[in-house]
C-alpha positions as CSV (number, residue, x, y, z in Angstrom):
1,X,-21.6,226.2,-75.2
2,X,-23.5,229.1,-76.6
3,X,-23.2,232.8,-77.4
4,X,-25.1,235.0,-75.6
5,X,-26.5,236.9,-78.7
6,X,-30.5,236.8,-79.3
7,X,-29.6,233.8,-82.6
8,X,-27.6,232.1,-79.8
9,X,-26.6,228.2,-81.0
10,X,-25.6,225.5,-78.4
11,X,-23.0,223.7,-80.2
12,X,-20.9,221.5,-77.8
13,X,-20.2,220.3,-74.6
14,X,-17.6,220.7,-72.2
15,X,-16.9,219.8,-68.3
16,X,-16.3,222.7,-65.8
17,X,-12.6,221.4,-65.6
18,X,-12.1,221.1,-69.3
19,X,-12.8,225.0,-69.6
20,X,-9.5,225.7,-67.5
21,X,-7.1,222.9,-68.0
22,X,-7.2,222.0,-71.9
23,X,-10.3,224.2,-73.7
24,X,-10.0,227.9,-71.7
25,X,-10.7,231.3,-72.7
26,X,-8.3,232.3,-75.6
27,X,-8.4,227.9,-76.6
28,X,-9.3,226.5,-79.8
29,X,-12.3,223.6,-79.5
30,X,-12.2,221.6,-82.0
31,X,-15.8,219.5,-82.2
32,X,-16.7,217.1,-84.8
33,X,-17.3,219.2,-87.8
34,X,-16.5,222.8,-86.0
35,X,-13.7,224.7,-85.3
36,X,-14.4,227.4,-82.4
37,X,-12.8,229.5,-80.0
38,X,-13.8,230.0,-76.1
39,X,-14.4,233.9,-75.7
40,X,-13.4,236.5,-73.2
41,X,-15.0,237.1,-70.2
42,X,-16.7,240.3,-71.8
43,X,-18.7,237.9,-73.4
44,X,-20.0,235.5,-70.3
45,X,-23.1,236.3,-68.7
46,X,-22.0,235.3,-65.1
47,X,-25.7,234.9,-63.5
48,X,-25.9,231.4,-63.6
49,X,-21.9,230.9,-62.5
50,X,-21.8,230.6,-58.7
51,X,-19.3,232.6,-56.6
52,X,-16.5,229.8,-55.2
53,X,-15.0,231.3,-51.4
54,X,-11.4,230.7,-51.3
55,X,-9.9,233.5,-49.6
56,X,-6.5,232.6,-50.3
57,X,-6.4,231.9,-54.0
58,X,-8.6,235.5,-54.7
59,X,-5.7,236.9,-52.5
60,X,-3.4,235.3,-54.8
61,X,-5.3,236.2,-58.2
62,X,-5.6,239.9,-57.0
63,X,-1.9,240.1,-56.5
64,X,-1.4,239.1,-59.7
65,X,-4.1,240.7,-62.2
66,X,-5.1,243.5,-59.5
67,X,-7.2,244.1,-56.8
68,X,-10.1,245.0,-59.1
69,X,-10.8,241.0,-59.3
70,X,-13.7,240.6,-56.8
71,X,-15.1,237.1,-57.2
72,X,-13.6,233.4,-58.2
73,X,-16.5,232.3,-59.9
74,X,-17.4,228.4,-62.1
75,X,-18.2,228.2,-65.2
76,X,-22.4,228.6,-66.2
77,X,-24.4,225.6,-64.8
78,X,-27.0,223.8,-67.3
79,X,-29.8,221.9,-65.8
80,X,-29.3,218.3,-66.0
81,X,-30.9,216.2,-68.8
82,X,-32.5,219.1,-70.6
83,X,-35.9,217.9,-72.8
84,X,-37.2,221.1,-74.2
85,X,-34.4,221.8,-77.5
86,X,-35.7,225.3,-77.8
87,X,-36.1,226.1,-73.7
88,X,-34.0,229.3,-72.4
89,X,-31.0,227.0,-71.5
90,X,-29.9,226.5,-74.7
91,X,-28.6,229.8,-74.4
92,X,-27.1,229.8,-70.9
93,X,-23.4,228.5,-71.0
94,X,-20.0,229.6,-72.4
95,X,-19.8,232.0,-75.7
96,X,-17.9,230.5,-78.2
97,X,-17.4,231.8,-81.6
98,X,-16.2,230.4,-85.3
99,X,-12.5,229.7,-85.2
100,X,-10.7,229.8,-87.8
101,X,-13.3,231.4,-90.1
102,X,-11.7,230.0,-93.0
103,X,-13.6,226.8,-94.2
104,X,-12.5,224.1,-96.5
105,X,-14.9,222.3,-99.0
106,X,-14.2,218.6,-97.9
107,X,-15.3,217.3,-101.5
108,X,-12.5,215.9,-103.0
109,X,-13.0,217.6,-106.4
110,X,-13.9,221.0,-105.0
111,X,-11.5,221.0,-102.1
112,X,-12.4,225.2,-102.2
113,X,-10.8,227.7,-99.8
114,X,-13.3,230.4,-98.4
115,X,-13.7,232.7,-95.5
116,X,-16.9,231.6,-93.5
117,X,-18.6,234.7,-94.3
118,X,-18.0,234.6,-98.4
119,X,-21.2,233.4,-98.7
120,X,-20.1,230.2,-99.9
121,X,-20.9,228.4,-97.1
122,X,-24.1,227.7,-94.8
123,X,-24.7,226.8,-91.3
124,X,-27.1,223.3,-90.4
125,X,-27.6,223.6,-86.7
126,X,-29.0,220.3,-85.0
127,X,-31.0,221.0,-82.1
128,X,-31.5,217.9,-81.1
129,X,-27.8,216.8,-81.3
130,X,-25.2,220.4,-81.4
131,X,-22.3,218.2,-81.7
132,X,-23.8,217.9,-85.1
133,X,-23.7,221.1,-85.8
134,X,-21.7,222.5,-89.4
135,X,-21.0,224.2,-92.1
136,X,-21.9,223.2,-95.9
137,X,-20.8,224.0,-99.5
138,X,-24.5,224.6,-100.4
139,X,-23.4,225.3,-104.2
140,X,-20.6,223.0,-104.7
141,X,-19.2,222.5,-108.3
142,X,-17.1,218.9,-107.7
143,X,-20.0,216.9,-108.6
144,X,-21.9,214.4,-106.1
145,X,-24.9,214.4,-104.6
146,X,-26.3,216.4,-101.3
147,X,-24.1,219.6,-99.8
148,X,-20.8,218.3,-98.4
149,X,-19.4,219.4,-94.8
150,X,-17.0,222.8,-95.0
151,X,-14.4,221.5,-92.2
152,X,-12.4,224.7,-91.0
153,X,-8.9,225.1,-92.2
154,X,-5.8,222.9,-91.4
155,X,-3.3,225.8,-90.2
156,X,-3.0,229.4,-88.0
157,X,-0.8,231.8,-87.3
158,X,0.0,232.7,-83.9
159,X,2.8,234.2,-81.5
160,X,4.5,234.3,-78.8
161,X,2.6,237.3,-77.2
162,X,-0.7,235.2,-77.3
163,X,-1.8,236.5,-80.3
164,X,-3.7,234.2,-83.0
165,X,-5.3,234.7,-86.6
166,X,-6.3,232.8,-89.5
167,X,-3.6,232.0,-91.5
168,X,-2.8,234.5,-94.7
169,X,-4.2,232.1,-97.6
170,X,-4.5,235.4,-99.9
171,X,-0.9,236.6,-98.9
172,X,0.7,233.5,-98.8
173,X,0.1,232.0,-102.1
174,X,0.6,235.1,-104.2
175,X,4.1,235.5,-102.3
176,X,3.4,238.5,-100.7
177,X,1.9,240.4,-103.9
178,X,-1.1,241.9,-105.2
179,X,-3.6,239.1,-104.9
180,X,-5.5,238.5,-108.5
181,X,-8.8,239.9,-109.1
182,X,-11.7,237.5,-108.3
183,X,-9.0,234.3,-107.6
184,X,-10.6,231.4,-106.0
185,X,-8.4,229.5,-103.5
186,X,-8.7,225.3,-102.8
187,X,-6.7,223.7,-100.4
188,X,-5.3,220.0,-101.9
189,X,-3.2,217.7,-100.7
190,X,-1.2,214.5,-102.5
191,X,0.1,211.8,-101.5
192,X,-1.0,209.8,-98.1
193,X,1.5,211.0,-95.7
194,X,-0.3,214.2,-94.6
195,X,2.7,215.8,-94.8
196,X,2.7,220.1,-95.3
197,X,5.1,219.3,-98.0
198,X,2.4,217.1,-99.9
199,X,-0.2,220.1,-98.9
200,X,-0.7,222.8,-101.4
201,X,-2.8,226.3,-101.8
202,X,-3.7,227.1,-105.4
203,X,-5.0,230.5,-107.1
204,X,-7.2,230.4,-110.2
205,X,-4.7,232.7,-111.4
206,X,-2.1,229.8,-111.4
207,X,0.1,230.6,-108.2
208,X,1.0,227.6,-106.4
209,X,2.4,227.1,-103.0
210,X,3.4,224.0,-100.6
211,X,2.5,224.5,-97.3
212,X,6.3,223.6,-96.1
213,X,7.2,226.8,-97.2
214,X,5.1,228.1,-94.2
215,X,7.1,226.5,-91.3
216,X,10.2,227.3,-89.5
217,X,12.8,229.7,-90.2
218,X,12.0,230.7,-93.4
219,X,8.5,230.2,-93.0
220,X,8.5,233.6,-90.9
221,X,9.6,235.0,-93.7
222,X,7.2,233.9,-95.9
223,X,4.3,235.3,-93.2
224,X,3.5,239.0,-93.3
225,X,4.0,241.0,-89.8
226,X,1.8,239.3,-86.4
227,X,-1.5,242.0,-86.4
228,X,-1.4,241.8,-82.8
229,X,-5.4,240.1,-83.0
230,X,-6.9,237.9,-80.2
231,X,-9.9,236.4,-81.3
232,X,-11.2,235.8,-78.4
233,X,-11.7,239.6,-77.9
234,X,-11.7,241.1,-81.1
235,X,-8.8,243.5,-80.2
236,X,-5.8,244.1,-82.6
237,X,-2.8,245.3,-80.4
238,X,-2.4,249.2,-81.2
239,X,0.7,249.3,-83.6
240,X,0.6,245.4,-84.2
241,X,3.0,243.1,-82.2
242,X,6.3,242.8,-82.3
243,X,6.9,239.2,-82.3
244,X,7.4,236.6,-85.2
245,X,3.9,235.1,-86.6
246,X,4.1,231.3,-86.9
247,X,2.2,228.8,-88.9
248,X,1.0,226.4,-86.3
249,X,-1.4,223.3,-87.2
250,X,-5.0,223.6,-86.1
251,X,-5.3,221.1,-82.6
252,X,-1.6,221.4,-81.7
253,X,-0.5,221.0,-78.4
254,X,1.3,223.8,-77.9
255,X,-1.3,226.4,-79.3
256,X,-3.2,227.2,-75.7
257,X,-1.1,226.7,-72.2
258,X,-3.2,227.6,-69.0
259,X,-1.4,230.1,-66.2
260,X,-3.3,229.1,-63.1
261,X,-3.1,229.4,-59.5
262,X,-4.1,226.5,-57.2
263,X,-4.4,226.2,-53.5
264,X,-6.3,223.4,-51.0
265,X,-9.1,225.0,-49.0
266,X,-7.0,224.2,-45.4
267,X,-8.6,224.6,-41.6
268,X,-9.0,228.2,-39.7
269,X,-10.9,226.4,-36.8
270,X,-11.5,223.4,-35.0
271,X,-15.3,223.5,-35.2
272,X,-17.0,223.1,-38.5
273,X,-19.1,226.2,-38.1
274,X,-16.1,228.4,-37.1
275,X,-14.7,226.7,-40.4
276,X,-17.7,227.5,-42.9
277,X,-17.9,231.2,-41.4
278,X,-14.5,231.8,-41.6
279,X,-14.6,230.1,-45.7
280,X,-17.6,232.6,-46.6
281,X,-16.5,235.6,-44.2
282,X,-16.8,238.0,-47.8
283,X,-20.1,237.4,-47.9
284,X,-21.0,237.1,-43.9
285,X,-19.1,240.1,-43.0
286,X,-21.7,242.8,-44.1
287,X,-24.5,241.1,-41.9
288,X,-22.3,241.8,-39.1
289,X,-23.4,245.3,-38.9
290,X,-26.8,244.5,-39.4
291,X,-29.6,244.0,-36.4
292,X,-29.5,240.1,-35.4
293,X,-33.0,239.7,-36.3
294,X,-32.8,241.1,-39.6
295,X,-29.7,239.3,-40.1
296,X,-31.2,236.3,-39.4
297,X,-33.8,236.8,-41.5
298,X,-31.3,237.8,-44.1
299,X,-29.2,234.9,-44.1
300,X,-31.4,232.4,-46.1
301,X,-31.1,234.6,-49.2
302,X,-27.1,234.5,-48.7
303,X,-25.5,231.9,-51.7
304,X,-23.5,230.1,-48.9
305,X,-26.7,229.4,-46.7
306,X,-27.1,225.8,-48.4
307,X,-24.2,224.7,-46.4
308,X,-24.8,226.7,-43.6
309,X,-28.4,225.7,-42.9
310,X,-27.5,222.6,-41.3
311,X,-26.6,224.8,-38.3
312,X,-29.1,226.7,-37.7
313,X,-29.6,230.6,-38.0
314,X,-29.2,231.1,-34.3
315,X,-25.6,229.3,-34.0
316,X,-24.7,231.1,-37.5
317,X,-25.3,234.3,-36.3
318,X,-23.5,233.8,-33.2
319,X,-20.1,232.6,-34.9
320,X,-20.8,235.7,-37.4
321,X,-20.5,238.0,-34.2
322,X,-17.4,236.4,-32.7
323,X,-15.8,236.1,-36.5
324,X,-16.3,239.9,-36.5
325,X,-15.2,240.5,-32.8
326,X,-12.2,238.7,-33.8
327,X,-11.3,240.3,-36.5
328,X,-11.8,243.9,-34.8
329,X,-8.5,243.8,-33.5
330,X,-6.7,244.3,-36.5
331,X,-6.4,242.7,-40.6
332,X,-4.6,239.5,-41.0
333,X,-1.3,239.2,-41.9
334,X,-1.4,239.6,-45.9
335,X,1.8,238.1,-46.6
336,X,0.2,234.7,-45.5
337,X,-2.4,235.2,-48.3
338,X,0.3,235.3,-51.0
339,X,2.3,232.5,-49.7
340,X,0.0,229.6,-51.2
341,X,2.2,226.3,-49.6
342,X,3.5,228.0,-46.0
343,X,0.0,227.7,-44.5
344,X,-0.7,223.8,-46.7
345,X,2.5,222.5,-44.8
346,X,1.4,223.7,-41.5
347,X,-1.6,222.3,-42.0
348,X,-0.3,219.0,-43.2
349,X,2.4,219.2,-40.3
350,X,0.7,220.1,-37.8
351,X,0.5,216.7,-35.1
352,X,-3.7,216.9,-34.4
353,X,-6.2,214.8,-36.8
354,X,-8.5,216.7,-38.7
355,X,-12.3,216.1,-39.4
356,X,-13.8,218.4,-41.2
357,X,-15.7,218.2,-44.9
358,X,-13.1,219.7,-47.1
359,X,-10.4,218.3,-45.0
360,X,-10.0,215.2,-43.3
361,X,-6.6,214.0,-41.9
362,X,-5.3,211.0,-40.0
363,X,-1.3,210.8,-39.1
364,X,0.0,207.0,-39.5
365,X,0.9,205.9,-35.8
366,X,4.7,204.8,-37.3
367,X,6.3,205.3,-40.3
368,X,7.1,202.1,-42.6
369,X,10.0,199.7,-41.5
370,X,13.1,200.9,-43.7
371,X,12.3,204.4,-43.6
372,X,12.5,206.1,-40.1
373,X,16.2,207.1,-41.2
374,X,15.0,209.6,-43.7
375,X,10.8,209.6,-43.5
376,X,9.6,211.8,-40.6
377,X,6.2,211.1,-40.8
378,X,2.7,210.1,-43.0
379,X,-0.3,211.6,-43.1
380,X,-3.3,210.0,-44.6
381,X,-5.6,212.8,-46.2
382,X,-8.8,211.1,-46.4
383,X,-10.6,214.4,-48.0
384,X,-9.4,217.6,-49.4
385,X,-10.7,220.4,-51.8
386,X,-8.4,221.8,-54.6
387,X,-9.5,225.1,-55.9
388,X,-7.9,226.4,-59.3
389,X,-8.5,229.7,-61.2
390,X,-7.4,230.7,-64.5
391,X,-5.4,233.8,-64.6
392,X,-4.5,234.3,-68.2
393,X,-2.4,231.9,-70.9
394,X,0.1,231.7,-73.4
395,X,0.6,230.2,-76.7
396,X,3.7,228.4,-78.4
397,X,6.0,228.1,-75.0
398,X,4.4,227.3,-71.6
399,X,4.7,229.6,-69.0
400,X,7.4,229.6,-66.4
401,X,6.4,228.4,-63.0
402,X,8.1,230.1,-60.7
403,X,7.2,230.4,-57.2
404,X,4.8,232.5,-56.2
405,X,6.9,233.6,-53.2
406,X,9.4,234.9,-55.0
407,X,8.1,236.2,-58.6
408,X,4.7,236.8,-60.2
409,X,4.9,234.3,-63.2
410,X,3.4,235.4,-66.1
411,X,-0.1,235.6,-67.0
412,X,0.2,235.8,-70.7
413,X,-3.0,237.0,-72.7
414,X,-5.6,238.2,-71.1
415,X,-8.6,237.0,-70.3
416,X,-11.3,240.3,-70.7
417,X,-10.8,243.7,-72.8
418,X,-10.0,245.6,-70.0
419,X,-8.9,244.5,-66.0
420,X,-11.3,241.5,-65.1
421,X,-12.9,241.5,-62.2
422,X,-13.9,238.1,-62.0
423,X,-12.0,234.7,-62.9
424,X,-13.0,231.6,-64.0
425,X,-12.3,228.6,-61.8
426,X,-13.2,224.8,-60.5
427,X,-12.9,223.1,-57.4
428,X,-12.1,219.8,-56.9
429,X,-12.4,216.9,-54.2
430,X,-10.5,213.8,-53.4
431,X,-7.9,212.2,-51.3
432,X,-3.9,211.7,-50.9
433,X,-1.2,210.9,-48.8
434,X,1.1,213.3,-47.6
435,X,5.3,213.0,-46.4
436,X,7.5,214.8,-44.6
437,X,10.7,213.9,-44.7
438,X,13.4,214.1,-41.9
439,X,14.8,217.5,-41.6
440,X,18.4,216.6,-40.2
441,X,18.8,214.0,-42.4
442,X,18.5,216.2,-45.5
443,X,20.0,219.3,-44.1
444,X,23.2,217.1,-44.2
445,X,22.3,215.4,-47.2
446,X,22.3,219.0,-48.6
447,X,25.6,220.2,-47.3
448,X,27.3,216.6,-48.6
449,X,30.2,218.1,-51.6
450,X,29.1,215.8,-54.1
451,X,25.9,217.2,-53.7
452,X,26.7,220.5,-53.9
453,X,28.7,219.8,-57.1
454,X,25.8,217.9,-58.8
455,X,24.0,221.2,-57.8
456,X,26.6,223.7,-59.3
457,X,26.1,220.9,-62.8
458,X,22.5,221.6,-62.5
459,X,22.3,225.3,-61.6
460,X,24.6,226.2,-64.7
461,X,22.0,224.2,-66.9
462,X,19.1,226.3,-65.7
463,X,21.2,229.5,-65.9
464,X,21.6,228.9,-69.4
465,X,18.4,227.4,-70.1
466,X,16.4,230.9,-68.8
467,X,18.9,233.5,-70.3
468,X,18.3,231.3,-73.8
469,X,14.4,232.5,-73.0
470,X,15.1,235.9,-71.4
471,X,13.7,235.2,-68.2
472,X,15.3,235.7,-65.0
473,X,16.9,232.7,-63.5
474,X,15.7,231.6,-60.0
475,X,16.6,228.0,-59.2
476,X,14.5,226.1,-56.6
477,X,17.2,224.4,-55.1
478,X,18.7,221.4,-54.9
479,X,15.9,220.0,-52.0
480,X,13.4,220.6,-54.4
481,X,14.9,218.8,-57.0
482,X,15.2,215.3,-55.2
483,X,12.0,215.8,-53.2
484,X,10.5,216.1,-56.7
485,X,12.3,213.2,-58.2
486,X,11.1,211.2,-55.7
487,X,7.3,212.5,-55.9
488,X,7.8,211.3,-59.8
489,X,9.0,208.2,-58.5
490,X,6.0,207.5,-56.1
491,X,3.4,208.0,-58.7
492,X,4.6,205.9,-61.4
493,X,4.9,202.6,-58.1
494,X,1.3,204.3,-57.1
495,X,-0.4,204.0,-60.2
496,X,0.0,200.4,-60.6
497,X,-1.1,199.7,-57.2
498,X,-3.8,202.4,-56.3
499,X,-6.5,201.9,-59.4
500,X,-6.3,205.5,-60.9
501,X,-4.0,205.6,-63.7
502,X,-0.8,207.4,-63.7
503,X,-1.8,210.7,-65.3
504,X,-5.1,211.2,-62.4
505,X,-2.3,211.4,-59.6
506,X,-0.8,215.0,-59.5
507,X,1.8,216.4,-56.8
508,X,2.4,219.3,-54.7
509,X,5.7,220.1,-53.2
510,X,6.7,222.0,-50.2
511,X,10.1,222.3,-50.7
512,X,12.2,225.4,-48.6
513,X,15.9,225.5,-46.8
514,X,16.6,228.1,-44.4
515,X,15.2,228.9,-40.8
516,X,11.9,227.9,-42.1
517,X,12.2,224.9,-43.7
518,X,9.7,222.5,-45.8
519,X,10.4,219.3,-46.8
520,X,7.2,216.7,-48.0
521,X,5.2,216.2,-50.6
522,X,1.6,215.5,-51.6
523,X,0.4,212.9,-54.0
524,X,-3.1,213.3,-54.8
525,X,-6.1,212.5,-57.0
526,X,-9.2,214.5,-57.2
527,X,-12.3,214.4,-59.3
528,X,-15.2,217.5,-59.8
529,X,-18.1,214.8,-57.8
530,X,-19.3,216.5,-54.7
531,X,-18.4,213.0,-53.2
532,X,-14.7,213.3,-54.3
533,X,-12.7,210.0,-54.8
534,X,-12.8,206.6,-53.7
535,X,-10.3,205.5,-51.2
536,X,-7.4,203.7,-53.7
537,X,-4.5,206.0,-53.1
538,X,-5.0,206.9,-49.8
539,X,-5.3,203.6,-48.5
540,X,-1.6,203.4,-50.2
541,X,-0.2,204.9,-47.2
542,X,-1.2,202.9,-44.3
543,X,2.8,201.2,-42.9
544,X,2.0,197.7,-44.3
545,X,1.4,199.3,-47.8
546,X,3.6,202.1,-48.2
547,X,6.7,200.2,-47.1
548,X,7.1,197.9,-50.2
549,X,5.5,200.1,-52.2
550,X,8.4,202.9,-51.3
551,X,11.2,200.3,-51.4
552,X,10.2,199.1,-54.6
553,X,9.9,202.6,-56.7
554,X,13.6,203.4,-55.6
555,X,14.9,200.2,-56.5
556,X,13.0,200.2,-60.2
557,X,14.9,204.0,-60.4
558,X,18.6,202.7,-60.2
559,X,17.8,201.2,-63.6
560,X,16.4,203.2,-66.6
561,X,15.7,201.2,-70.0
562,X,17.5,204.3,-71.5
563,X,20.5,203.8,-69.5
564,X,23.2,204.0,-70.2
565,X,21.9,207.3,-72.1
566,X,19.6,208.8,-69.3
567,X,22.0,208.1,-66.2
568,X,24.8,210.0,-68.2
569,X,23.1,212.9,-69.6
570,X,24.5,216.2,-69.2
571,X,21.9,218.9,-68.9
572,X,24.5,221.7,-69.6
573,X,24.8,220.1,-73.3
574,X,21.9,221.7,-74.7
575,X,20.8,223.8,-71.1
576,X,18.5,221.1,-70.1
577,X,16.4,221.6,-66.9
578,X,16.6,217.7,-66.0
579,X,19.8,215.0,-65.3
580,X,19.1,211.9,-65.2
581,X,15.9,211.7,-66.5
582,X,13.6,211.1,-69.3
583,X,10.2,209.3,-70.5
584,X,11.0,206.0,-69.2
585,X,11.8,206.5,-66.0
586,X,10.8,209.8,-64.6
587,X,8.7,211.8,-66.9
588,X,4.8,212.5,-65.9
589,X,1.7,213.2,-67.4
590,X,1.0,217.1,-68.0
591,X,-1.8,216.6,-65.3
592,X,0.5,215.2,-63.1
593,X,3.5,217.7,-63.1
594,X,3.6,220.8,-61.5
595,X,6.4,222.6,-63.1
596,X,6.6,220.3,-66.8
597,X,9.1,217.7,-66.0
598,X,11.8,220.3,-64.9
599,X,13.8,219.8,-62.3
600,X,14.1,215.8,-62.6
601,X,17.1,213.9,-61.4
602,X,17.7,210.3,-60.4
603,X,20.7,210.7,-59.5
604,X,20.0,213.0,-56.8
605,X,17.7,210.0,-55.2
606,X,19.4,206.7,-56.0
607,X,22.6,205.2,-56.8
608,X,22.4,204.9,-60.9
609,X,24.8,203.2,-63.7
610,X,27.2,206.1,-63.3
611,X,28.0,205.4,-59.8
612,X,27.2,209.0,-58.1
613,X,27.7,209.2,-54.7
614,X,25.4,212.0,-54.3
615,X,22.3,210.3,-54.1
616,X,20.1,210.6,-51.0
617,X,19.1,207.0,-50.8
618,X,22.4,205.1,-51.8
């Protein structure tokens, strides 16, 4: 990670997938002895990030941040194993800058509280090692020999708008007042429980102040007014912000969420070529115009030509002229672009096998024993390609995934100064097994009155669970929540059969009532390796394996070790999005879930300790 200034200073590491799932634009790294934050996209230098074709997710991205956005495009590449320290790709990759820019002397008899720019404090860098990069006290008073580390400060401020700043040492410890002339701040703490009560910020002048009187409540009171800053573009909003700042702890959890949009690259032909011409048709389609022999002699210099030189530049050129004779009757149905699982159900439904590099599908001859009654079929998905962009994020509360059929969810801050026109994303390959489930059977299932009066319990939980957060309340439906209790319920029995762990398995869920239904699911695991994964969860759904591993994940869901207190919770209590559910029996991995554990509830799938006669497999 570098800045692309002229003094530009590789500091870190990161993997492409890192840079949109945990450490994004807008998120706070924290390295070994540095505190930084990744910066906007104003920043990148996007020569050395390749353009990713995925038709339907920059369909998708445009509908949300505009149709300005012209590219999905990966993270900077650095060569690999890198020997010359000083060579010009030590300043290729992504910008990051200091973050917070307070600095803490971490001598225990200094302990003194400076901004990074005071002067106080000097930068070592390691060129051999940048991990080792940091900060020193270079003129320390606390005694001791050599220049001890500055670490960066323990707390920020931030809000629920995506703002972020450094937190008000000055304003906080003189309670709002006139700060002292020439004060020197340190930052102690007492005790050994790490506690903010046992933390305290002390003035020269003699004003002292525990950090506890920074959090919660009256915390906000204590805070001045949020400036409106994102550091990660050096813009204050224009008349500050409205919401509350908030002391938050440098590293929490809940200080950078990721709004994304995901989609599997899915077939538009039969042949391979047809496929590939169809995947890169916005960079093809201007060579369509063009004379076929200086098209052909154009097409080595295209970025998609590494995967379409296997083919020839006679053949390409041929399926470029049909693509484009195709398409001269008339544009595609756009409303297909923006729905993202429509086209991934067809394509997982659809009865021929598929053999193609980014997807490879076989359909199990039969379903298990024990299951034709409610399983309509299995389909082993031997290769797929997930493709994920980053859209914008929020900070404190994680955004609200709602689907993209119905709603545009909320990007949060933005990524650039002004409308991006690129986004940042990764692609991903491995494998997974897909099932759709009988459509009569749950149609009744649905229409069942102690179904519908589980639903009415659940739907008055959500109602008062989004007007709580001032969002508008659309509920998935009842089909949604059991197919997705029982996607929970596969991956935890998966996991301990399969050989990747619980939290490398992630779902998708095509869920839909109506005269275009969906009912199945998708558990899959995928790694960045051009080679994608290894076999171990797709081999889970041949007949003789998926039969007792399905039987045996609904029988280990009648029983929760929470029960009787998960089997008889009431989410209208306190507006809960989940039933009958909680970390011991349902709950999943953040990498796992697609909407954050909502929507959870045994009782819709199996009989539990409360007796319900509404679930699905009784």
């Amino acid at each position: 990670m570098t800045s692309p200034a002229p003094q530009a200073l590789r500091v870190g590491e990161l993997r492409p997938s890192q840079l949109l799932h945990t450490y994004g634009i807008g998120a706070v790294t924290d390295l070994p002895n540095l505190s930084t934050m990744v910066m906007g996209l104003d920043d990148w230098d996007p020569v050395r990030a390749r353009v990713l074709s995925e038709d339907r997710l920059l369909a998708a991205v445009r509908r949300r941040l505009g149709a300005q956005v012209a590219a999905l495009r990966t993270p900077p590449h650095l060569p690999e194993n890198p020997s010359d320290p000083y060579g010009d790709w030590t300043r290729t990759g992504v910008p990051v800058g200091l973050f917070p820019r307070w600095l803490r002397c971490s001598r225990e008899r200094c302990n003194q509280l400076a901004p990074a720019t005071s002067g106080l404090f000097q930068l070592r860098p390691n060129l051999h090692r940048p991990e080792k990069t940091k900060y020193v006290h270079s003129n320390c008073g606390g005694g001791g020999k050599g220049q001890p580390t500055a670490l960066p400060a323990r707390f920020l401020v931030a809000c629920q708008g995506g703002h972020m700043d450094d937190f008000p040492w000055v304003y906080f410890v003189h309670g709002g007042g006139a700060p002292c002339e020439g004060g020197t701040l340190t930052l102690t703490e007492s005790g050994t429980t790490g506690e903010a009560a046992n933390v305290f910020v002390r003035c020269t002048c003699g004003d002292v102040r525990s950090m506890a009187d920074a959090l919660g409540l009256a915390g906000e009171r204590n805070l001045p007014a949020c400036r409106g800053h994102h550091p990660h573009l050096g813009t204050f909003a224009l008349g500050g912000c409205p919401d509350h700042a908030r002391t938050m702890a440098l590293g929490a959890t809940n200080s950078w969420f990721a709004s994304q949009l995901r989609v599997f690259s899915i077939p538009r032909a039969e042949e391979p070529l047809t496929q590939a011409v169809r995947e890169h048709w916005p960079l093809l389609s201007p060579l369509a115009a063009v004379p076929a022999d200086a098209a052909k002699m154009l097409l080595p210099t295209q970025a998609c030509w590494p995967e379409l030189e296997q083919y020839g530049a006679d053949a390409v050129w041929t399926a470029i002229t049909k693509e484009a004779q195709t398409l001269s009757g008339g544009p595609e149905d756009e409303d297909d672009e923006f729905d993202l699982t429509t086209p991934e159900w067809k394509a997982f439904t659809q009865p021929r096998d598929q053999a193609l590099p980014d997807f490879t599908t076989i359909r199990e001859r039969r379903v298990p024993d024990g299951t034709a009654d409610w399983l309509d079929s299995v389909v082993l998905v031997h290769r797929l390609r997930e493709v994920s962009a980053l859209t914008g994020f929020t900070r404190i509360e994680a955004p609200e995934w709602l689907p993209e059929e119905e709603s545009q969810a909320r990007t949060g801050a933005p990524l650039s100064r002004g409308d991006a026109t690129w986004v940042p994303c990764a692609e991903l390959r491995g494998e997974g097994v897909f099932l759709a489930l009988n459509e009569q059977k749950l149609s009744d299932w649905e229409r069942q009155e102690s179904v519908l009066a589980r639903e009415r319990i659940l739907q008055a939980a959500h109602l008062d669970w989004c007007i709580a957060r001032r969002v508008e309340p659309r509920w998935p439906g009842i089909r949604y929540a059991l197919l997705h209790t029982l996607a929970h319920v596969l991956i935890r029995q998966f996991a301990l059969e399969c050989g990747y762990g619980a939290s490398g398995i992630a779902e998708r869920i095509y869920a839909r009532s109506g005269p275009d239904p969906m009912s199945g699911i998708l558990l899959y695991t995928a790694a960045p390796d051009s080679e994608g994964t290894l076999g171990g969860l797709v081999s889970l759904g041949r007949s003789e394996r998926l039969g007792p591993a399905v039987k045996q994940a609904l029988e280990e869901a009648r029983l929760c070790s929470s029960d009787p207190m998960c089997a008889e919770h009431d989410p209208r209590v306190h507006a809960r999005l989940h039933g009958a559910a909680c970390h011991a029996c349902l709950f999943a991995a953040e990498t796992s879930c697609e909407r954050g554990n909502h929507y959870l509830d045994r009782a819709l799938l199996v009989e539990t300790l409360t007796g319900n006669t509404c679930a699905f497999r009784p």
